[in-house]
C-alpha positions in Angstrom: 26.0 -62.9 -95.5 25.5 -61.9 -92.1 22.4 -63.5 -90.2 21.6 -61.0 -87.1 20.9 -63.5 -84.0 17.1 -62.5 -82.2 18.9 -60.9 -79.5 21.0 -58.8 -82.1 17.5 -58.0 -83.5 16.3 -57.2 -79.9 18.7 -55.2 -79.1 18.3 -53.0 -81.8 14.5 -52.8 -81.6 14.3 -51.2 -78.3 16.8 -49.1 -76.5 16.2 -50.6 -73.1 16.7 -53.9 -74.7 20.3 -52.7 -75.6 21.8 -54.2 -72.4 20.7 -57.8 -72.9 22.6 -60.5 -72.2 23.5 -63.1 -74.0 23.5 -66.1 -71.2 21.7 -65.5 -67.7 21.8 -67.7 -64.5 19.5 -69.7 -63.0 19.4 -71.6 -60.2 23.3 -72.0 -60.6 23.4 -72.9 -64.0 23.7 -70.3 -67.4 21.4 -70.6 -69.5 21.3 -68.8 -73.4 18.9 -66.1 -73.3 17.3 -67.1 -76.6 16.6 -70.6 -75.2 15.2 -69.3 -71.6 12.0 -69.6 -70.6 10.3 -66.6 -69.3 10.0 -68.1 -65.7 14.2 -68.2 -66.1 14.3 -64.7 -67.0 12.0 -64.0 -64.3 14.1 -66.2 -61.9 16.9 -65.0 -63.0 16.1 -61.3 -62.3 15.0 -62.4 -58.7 18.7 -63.8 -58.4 20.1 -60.3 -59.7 18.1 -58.3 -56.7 19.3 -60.5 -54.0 22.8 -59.9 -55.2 22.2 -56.0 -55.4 19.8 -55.7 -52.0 23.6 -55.7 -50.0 24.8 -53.1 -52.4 21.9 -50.9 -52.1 21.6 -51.1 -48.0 25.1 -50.5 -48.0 25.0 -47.5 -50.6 21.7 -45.9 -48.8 23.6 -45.8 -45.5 26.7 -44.4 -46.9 24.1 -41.8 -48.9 22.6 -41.0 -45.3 26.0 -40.8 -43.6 26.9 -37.8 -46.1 23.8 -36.2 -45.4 23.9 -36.4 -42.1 27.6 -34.9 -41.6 26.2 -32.2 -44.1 23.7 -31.3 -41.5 26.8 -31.0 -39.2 27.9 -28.8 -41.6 30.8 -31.0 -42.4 33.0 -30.1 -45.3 34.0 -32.2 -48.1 38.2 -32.4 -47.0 36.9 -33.3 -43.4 37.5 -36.6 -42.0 34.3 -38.6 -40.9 35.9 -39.0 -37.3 36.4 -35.0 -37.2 32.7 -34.5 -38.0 30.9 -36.9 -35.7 34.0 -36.5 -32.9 31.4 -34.7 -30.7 28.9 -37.5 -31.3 30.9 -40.1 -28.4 31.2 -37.3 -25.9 26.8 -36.8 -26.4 26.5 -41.0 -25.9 
């Protein structure tokens, strides 16, 4: 018979649990999720956001560049370089 693991159980608990994973990374190393302490899990999570905090800067200015040649009234086909092409002459 099939023994479901505590993650298994976990996951099936709770939707937001769904998404667990089985090993995270501390400090360098992986570590099995079952056998983490919570400080790991809360370590590891401050690991996750430094690697996404590039991402999101990154993603934020592209989200404000879009906005910002829609104010231009730039359309979708339009090259960036077409849009803000007026913006050099103004500098």
């Amino acid at each position: 018979m099939f023994k479901r693991t505590l993650l298994d159980r976990l996951r099936k608990q709770n939707l937001f649990l769904d998404e667990l994973p089985s090993l995270i990374h501390v400090d360098g190393t992986e570590v099995a999720l079952e056998e983490a302490t919570l400080d790991q899990v809360a370590f590891a999570i401050l690991e996750m956001e430094e690697g996404l905090r590039p991402i999101s800067r990154r993603m934020h200015a592209l989200r404000e560049l879009v906005e910002q040649a829609r104010k231009r009234r730039g359309l979708g086909a339009q090259r960036i370089d077409e849009i803000f092409s007026d913006e050099e002459a103004r500098s």
